[in-house]
PDB file of N, CA, C and O in Angstrom:
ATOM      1  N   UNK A   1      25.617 -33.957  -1.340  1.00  0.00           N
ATOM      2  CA  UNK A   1      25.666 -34.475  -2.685  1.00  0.00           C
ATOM      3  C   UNK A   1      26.239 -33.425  -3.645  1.00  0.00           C
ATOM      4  O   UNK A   1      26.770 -34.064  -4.554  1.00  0.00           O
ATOM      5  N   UNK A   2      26.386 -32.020  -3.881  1.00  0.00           N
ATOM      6  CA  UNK A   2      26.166 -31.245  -4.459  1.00  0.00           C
ATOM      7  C   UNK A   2      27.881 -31.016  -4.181  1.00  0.00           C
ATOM      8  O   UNK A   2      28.563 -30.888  -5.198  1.00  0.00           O
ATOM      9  N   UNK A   3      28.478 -30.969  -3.039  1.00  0.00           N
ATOM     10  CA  UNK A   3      29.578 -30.717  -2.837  1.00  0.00           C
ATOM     11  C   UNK A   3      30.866 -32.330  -3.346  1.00  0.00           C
ATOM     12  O   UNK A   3      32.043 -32.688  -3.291  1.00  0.00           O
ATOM     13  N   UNK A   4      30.071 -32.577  -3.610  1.00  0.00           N
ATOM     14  CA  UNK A   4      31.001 -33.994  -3.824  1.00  0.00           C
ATOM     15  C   UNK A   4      30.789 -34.402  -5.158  1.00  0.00           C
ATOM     16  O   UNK A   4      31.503 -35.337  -5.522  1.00  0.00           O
ATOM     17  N   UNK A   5      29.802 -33.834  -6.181  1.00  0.00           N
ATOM     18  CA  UNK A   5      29.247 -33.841  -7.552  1.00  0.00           C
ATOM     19  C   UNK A   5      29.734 -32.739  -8.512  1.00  0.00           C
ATOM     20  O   UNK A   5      29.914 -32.782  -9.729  1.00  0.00           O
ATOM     21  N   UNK A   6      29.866 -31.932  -7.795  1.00  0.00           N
ATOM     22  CA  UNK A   6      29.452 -30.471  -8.423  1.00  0.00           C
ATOM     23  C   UNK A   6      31.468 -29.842  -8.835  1.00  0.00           C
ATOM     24  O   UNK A   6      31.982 -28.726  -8.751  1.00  0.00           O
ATOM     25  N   UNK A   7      31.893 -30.846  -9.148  1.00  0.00           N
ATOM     26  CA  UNK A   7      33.232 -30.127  -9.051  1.00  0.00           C
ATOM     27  C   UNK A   7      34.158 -30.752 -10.309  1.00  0.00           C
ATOM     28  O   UNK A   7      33.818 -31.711 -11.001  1.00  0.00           O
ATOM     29  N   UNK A   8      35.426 -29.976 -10.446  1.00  0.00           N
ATOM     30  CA  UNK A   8      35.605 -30.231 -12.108  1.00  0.00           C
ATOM     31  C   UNK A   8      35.994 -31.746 -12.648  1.00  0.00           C
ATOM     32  O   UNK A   8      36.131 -32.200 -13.784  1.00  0.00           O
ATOM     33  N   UNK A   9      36.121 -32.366 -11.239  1.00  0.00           N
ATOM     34  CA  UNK A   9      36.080 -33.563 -12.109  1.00  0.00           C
ATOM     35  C   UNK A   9      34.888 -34.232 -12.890  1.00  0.00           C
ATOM     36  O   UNK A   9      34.943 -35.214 -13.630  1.00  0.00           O
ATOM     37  N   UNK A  10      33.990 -33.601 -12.609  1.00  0.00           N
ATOM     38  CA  UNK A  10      32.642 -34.762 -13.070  1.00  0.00           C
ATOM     39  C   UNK A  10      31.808 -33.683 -14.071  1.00  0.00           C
ATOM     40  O   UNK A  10      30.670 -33.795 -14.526  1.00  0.00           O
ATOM     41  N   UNK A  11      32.764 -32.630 -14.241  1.00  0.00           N
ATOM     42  CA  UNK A  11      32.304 -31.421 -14.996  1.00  0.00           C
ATOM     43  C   UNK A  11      31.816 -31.669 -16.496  1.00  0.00           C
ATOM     44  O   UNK A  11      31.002 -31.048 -17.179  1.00  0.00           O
ATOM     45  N   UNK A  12      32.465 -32.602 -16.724  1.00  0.00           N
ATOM     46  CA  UNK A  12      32.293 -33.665 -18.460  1.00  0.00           C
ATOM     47  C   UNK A  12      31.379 -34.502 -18.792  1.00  0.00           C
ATOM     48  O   UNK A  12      31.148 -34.937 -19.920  1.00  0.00           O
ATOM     49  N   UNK A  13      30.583 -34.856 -17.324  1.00  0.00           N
ATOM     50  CA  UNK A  13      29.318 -35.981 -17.687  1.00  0.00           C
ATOM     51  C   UNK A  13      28.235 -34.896 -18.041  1.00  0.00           C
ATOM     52  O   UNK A  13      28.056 -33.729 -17.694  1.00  0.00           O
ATOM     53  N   UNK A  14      27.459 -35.953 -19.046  1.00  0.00           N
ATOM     54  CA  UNK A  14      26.140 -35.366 -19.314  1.00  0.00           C
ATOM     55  C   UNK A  14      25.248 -34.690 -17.936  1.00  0.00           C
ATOM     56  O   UNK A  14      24.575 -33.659 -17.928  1.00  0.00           O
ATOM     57  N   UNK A  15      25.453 -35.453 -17.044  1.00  0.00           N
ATOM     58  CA  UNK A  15      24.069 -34.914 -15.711  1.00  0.00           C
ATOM     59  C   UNK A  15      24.635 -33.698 -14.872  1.00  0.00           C
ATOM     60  O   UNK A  15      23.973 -33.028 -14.079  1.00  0.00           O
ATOM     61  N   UNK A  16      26.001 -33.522 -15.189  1.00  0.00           N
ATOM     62  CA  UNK A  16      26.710 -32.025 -14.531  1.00  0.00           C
ATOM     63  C   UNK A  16      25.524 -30.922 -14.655  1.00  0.00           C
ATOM     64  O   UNK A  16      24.949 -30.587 -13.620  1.00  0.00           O
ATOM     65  N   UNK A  17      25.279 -30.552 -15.460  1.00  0.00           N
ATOM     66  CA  UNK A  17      24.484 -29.419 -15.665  1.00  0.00           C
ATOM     67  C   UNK A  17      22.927 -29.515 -15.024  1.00  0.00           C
ATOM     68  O   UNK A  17      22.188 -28.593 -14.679  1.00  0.00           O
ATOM     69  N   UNK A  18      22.701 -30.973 -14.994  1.00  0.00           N
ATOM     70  CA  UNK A  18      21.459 -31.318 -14.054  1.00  0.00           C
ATOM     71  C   UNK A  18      21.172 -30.802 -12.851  1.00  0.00           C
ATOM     72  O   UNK A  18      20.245 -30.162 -12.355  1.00  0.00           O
ATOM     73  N   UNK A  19      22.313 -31.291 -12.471  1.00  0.00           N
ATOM     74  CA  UNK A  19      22.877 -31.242 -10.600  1.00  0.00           C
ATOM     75  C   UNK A  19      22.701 -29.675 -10.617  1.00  0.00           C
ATOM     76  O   UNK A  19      21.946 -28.896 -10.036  1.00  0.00           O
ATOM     77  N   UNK A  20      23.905 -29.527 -11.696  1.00  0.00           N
ATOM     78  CA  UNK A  20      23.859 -28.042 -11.337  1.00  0.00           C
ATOM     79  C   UNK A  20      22.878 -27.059 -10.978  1.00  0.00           C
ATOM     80  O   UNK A  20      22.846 -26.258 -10.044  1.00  0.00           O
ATOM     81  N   UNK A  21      21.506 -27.464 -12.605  1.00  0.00           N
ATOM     82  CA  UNK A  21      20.374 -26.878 -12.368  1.00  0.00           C
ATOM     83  C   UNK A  21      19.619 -27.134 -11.087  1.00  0.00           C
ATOM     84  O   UNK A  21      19.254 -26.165 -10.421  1.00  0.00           O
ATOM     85  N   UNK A  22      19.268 -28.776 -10.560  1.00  0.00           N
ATOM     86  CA  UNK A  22      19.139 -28.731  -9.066  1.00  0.00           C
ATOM     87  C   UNK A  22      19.526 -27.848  -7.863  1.00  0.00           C
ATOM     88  O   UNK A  22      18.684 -27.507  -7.032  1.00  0.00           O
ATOM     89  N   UNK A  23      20.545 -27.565  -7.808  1.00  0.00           N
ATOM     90  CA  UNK A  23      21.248 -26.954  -7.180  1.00  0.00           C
ATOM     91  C   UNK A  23      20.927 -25.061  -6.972  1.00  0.00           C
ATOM     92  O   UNK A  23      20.702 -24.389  -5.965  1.00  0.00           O
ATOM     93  N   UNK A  24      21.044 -24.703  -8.412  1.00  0.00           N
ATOM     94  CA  UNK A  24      20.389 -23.212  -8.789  1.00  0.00           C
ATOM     95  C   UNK A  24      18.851 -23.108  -8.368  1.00  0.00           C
ATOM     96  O   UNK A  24      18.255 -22.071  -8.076  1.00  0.00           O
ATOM     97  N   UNK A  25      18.432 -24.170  -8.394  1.00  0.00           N
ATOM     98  CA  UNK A  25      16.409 -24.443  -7.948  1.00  0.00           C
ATOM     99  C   UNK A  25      16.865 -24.387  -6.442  1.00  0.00           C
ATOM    100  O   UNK A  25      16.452 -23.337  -5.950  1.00  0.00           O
ATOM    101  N   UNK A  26      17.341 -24.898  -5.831  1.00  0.00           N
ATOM    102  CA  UNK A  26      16.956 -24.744  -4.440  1.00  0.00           C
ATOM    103  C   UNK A  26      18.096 -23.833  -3.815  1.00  0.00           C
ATOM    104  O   UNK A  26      17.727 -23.557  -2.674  1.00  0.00           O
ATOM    105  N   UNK A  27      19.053 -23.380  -4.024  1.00  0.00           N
ATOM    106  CA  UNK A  27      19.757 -22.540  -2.956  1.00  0.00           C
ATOM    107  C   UNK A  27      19.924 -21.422  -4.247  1.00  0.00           C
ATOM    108  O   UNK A  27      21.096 -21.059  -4.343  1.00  0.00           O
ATOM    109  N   UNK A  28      19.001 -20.786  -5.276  1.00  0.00           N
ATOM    110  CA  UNK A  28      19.245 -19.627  -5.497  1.00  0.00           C
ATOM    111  C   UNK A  28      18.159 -19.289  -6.721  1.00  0.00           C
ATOM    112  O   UNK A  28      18.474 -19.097  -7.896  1.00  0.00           O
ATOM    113  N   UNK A  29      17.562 -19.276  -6.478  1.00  0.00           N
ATOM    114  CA  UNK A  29      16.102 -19.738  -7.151  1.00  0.00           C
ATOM    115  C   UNK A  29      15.579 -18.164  -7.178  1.00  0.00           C
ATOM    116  O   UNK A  29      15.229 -17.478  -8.137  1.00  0.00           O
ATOM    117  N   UNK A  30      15.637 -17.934  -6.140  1.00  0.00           N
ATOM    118  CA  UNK A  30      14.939 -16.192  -6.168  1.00  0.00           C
ATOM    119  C   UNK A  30      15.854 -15.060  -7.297  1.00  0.00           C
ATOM    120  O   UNK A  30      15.227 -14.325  -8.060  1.00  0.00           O
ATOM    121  N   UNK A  31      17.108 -15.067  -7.259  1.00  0.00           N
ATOM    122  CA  UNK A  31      18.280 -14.923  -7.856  1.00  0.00           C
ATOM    123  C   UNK A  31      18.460 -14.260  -9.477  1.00  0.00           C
ATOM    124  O   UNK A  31      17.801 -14.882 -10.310  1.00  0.00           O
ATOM    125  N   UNK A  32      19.047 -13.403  -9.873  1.00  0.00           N
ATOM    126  CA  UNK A  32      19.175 -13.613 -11.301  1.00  0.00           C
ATOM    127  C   UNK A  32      19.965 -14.691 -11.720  1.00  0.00           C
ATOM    128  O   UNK A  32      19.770 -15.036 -12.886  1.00  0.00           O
ATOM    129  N   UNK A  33      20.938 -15.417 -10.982  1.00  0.00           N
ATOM    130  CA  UNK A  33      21.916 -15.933 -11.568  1.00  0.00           C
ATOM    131  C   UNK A  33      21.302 -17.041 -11.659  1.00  0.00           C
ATOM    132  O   UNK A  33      22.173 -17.820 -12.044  1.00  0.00           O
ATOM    133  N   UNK A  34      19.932 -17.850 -11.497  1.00  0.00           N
ATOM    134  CA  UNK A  34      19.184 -18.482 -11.687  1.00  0.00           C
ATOM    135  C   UNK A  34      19.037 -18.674 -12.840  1.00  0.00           C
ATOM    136  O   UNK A  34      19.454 -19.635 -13.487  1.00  0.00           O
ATOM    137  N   UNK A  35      18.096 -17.286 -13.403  1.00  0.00           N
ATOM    138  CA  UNK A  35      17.714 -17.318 -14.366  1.00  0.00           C
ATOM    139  C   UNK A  35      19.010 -17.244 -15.664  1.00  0.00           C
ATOM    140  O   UNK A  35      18.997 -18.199 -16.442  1.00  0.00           O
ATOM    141  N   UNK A  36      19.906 -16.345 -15.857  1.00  0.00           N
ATOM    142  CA  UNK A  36      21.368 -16.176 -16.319  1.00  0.00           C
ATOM    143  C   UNK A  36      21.912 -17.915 -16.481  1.00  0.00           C
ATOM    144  O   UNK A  36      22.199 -18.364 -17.590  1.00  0.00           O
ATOM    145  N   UNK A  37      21.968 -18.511 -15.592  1.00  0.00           N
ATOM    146  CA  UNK A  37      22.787 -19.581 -15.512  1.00  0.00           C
ATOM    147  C   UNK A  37      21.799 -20.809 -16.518  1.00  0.00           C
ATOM    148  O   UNK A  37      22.222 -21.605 -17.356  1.00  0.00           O
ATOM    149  N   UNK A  38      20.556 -20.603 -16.104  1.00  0.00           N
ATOM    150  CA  UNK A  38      19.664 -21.699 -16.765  1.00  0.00           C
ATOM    151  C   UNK A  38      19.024 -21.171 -18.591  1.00  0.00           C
ATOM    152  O   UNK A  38      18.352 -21.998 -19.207  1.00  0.00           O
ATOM    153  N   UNK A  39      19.318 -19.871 -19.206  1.00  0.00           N
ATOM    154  CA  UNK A  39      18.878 -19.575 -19.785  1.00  0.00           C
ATOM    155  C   UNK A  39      20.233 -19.371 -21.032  1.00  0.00           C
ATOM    156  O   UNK A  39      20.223 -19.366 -22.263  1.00  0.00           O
ATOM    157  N   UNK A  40      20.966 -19.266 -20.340  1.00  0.00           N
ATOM    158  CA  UNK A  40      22.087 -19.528 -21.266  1.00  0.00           C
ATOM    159  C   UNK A  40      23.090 -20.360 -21.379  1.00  0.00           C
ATOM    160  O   UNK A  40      23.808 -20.501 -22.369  1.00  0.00           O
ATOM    161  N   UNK A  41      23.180 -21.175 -19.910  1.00  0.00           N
ATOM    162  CA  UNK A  41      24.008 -22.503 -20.234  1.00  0.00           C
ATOM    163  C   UNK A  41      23.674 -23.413 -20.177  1.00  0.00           C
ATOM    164  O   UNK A  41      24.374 -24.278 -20.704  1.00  0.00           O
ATOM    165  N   UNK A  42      22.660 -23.740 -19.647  1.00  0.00           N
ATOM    166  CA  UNK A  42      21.624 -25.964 -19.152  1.00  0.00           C
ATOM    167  C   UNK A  42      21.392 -25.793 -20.103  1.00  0.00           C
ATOM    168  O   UNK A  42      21.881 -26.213 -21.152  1.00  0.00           O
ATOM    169  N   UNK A  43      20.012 -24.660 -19.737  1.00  0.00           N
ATOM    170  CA  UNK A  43      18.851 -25.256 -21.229  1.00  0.00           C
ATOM    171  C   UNK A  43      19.957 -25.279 -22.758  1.00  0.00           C
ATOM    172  O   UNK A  43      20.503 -26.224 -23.329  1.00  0.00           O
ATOM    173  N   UNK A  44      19.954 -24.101 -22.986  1.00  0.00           N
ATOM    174  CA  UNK A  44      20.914 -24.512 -24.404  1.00  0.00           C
ATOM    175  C   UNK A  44      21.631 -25.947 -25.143  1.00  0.00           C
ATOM    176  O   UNK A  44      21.466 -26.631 -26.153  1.00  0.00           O
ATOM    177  N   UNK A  45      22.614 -25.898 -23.813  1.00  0.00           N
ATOM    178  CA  UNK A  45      23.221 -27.510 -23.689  1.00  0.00           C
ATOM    179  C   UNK A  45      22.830 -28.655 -23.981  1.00  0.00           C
ATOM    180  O   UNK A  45      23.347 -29.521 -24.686  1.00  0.00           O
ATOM    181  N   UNK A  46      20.906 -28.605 -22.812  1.00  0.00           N
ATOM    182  CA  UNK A  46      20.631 -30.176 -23.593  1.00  0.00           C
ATOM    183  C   UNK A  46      19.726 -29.585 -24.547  1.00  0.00           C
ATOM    184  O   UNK A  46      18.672 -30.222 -24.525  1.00  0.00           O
ATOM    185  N   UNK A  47      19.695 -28.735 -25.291  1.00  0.00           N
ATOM    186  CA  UNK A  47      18.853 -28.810 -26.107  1.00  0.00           C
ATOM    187  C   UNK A  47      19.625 -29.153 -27.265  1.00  0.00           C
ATOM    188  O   UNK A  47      19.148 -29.949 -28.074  1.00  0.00           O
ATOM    189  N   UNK A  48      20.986 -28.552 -27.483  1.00  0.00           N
ATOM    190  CA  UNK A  48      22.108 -29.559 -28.266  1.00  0.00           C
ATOM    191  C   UNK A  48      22.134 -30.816 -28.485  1.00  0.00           C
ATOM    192  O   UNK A  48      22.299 -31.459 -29.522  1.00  0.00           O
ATOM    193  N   UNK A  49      21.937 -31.153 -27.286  1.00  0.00           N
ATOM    194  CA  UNK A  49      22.246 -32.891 -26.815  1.00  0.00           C
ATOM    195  C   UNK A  49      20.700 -33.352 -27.464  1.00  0.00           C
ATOM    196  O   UNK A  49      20.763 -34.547 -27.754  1.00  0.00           O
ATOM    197  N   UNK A  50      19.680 -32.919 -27.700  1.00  0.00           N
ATOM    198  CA  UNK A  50      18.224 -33.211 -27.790  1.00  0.00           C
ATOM    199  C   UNK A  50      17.892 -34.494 -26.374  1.00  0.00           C
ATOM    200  O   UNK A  50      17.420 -35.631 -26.380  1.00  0.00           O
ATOM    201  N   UNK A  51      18.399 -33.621 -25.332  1.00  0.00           N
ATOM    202  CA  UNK A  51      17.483 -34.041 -24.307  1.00  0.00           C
ATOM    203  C   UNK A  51      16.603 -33.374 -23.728  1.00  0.00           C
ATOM    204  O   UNK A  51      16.625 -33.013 -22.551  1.00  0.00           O
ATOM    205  N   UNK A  52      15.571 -33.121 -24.719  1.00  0.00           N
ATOM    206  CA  UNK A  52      14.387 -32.670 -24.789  1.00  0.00           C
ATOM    207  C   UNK A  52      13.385 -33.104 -23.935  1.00  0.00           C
ATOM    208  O   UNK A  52      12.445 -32.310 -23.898  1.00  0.00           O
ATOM    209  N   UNK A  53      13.200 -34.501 -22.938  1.00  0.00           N
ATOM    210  CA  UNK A  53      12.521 -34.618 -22.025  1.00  0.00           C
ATOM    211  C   UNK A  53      13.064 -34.033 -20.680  1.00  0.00           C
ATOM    212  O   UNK A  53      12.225 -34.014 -19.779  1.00  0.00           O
ATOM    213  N   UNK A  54      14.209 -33.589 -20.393  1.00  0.00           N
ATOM    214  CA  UNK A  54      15.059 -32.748 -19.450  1.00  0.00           C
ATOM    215  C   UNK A  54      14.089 -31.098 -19.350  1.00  0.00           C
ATOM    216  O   UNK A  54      13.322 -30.492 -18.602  1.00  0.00           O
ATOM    217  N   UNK A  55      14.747 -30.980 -20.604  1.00  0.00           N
ATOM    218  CA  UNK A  55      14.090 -29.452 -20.863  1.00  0.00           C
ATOM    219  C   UNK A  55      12.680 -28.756 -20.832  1.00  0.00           C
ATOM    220  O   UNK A  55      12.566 -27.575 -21.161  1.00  0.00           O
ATOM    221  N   UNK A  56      11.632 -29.501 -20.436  1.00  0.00           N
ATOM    222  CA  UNK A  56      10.326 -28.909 -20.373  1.00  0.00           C
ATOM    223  C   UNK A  56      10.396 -29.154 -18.624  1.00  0.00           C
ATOM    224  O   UNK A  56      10.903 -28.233 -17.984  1.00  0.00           O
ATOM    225  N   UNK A  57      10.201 -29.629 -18.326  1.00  0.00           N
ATOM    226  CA  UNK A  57      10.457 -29.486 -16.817  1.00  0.00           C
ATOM    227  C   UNK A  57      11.578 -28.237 -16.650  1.00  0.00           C
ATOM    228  O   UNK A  57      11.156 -27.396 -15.856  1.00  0.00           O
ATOM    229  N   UNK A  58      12.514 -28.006 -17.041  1.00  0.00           N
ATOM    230  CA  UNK A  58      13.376 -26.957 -16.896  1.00  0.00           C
ATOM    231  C   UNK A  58      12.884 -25.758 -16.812  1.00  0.00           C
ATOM    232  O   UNK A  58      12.728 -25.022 -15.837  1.00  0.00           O
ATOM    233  N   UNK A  59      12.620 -25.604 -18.062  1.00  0.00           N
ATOM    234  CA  UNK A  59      11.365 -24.516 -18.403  1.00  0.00           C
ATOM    235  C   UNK A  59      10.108 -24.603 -17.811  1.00  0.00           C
ATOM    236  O   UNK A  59       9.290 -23.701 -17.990  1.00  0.00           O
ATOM    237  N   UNK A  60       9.937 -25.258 -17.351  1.00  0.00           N
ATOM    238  CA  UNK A  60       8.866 -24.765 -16.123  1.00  0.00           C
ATOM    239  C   UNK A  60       8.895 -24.240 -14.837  1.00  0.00           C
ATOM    240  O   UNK A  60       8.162 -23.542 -14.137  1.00  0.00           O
ATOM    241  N   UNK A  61       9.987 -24.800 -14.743  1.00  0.00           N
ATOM    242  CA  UNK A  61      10.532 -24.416 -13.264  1.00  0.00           C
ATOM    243  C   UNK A  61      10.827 -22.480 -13.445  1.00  0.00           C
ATOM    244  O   UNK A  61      10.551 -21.565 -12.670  1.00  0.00           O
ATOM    245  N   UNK A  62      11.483 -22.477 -14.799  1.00  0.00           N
ATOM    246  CA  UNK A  62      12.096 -21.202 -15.445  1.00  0.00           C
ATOM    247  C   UNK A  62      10.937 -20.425 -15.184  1.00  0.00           C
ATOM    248  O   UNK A  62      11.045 -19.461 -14.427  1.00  0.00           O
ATOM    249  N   UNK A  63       9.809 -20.712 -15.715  1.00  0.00           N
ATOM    250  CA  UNK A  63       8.474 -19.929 -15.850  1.00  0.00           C
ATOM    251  C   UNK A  63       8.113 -19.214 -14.499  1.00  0.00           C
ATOM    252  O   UNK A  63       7.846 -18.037 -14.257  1.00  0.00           O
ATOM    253  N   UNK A  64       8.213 -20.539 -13.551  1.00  0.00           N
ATOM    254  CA  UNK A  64       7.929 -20.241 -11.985  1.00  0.00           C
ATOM    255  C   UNK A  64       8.760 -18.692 -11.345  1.00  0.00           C
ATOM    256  O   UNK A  64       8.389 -17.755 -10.638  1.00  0.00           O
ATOM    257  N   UNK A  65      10.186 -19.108 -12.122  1.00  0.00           N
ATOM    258  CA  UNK A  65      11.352 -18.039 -11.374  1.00  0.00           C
ATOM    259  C   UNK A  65      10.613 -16.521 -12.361  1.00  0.00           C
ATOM    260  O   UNK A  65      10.866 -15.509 -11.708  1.00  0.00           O
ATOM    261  N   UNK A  66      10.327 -16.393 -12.838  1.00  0.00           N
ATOM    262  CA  UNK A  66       9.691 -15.614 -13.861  1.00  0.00           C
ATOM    263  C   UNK A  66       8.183 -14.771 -13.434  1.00  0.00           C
ATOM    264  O   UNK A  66       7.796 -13.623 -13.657  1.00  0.00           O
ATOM    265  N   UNK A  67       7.685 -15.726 -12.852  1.00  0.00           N
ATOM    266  CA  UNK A  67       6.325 -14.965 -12.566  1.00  0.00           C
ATOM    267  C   UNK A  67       6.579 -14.330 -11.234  1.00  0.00           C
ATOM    268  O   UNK A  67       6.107 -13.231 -10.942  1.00  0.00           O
ATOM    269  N   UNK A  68       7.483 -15.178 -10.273  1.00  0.00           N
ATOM    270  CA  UNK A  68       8.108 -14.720  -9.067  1.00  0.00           C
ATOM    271  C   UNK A  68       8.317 -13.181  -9.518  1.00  0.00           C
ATOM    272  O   UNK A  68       7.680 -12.143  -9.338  1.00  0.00           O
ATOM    273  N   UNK A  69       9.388 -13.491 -10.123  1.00  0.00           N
ATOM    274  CA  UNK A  69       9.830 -11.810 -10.239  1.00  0.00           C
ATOM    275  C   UNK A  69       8.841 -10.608 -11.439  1.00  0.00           C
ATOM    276  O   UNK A  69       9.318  -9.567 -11.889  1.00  0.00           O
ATOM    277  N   UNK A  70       7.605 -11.067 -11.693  1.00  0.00           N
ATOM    278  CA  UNK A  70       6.369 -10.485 -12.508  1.00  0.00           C
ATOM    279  C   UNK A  70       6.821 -10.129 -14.115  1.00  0.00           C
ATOM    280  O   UNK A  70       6.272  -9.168 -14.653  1.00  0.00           O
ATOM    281  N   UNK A  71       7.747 -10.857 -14.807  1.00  0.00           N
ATOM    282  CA  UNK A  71       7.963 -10.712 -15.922  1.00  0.00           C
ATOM    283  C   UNK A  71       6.982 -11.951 -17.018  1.00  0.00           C
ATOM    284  O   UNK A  71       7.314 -12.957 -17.644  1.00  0.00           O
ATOM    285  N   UNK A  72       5.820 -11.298 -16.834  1.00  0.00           N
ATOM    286  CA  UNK A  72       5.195 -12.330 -17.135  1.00  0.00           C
ATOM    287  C   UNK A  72       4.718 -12.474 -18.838  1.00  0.00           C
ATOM    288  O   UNK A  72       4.149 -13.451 -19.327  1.00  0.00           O
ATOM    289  N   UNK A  73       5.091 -11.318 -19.497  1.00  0.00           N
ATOM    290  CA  UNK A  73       5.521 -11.534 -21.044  1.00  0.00           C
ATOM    291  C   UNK A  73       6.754 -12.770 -21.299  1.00  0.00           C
ATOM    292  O   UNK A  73       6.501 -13.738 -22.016  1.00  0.00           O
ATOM    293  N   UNK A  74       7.903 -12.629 -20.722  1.00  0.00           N
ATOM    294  CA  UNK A  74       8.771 -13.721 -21.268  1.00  0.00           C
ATOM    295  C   UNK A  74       8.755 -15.285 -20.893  1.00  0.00           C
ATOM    296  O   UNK A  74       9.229 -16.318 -21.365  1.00  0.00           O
ATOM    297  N   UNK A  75       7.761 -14.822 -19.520  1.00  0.00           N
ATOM    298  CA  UNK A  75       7.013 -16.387 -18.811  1.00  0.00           C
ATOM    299  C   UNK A  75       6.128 -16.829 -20.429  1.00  0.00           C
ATOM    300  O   UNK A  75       6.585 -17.786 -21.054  1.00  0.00           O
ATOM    301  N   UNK A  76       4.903 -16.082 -20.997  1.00  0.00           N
ATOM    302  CA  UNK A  76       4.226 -16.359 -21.498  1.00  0.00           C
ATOM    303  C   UNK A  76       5.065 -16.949 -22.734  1.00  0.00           C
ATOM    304  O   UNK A  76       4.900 -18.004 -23.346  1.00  0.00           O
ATOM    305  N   UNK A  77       5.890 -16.067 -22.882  1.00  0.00           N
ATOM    306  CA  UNK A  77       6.609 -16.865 -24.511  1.00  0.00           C
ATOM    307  C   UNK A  77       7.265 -18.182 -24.145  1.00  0.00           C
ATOM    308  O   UNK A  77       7.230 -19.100 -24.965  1.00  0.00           O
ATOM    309  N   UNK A  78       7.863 -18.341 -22.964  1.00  0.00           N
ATOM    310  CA  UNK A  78       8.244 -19.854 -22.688  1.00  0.00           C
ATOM    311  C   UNK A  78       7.467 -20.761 -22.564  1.00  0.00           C
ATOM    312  O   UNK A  78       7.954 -21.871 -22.780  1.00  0.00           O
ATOM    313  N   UNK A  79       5.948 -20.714 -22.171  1.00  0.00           N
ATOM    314  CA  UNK A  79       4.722 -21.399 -21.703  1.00  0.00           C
ATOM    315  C   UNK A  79       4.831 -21.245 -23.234  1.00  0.00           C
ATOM    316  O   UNK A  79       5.859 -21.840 -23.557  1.00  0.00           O
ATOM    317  N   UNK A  80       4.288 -20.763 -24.228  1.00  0.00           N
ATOM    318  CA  UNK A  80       4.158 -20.920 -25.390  1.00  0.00           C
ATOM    319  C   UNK A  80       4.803 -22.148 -26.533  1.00  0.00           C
ATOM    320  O   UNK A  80       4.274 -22.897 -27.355  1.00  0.00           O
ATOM    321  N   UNK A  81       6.530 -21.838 -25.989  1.00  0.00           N
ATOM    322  CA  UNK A  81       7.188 -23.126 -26.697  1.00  0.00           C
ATOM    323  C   UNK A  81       6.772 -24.216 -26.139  1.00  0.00           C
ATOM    324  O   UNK A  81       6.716 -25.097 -26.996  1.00  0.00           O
ATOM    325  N   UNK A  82       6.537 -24.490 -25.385  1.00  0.00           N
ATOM    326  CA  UNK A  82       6.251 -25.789 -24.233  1.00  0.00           C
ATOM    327  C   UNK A  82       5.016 -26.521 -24.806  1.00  0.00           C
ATOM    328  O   UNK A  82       4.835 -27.727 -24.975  1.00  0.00           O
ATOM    329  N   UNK A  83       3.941 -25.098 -25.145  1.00  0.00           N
ATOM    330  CA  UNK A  83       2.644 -26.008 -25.316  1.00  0.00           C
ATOM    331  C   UNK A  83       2.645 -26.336 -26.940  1.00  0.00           C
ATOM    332  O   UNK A  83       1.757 -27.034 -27.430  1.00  0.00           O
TER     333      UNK A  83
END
């Protein structure tokens, strides 16, 4: 799915960045480019778009990649916007 989605033609729909984030969750999740990729280009994006029911699930997942790697001050400030 990811190889047949994920490419510049479909680069213009709203759910591109979905997939994408899917994609960063399971084959690179441990990763900085995880965090890099979701912290400065998804989330931002739909938060533009105010697809704001997208984005708390995002950020949770974010939180997860976060405590993984024990940065658990910037976990706490994201758990913070959320609640």
């Amino acid at each position: 799915m990811f190889n047949k989605y994920l490419v510049k033609e479909y680069k213009c729909s709203i759910y591109y960045n979905l997939l994408y984030f899917f994609y960063l969750s399971i084959f690179n999740f441990e990763e900085n480019i995880f965090y890099e990729e979701v912290t400065k280009k998804i989330l931002p994006y739909y938060e533009n778009i105010n697809y704001f029911n997208l984005c708390k699930p995002m950020k949770l997942k974010l939180i997860e990649h976060l405590e993984k790697k024990r940065k658990y001050k910037e976990a706490n400030k994201i758990y913070k916007e959320i609640v």
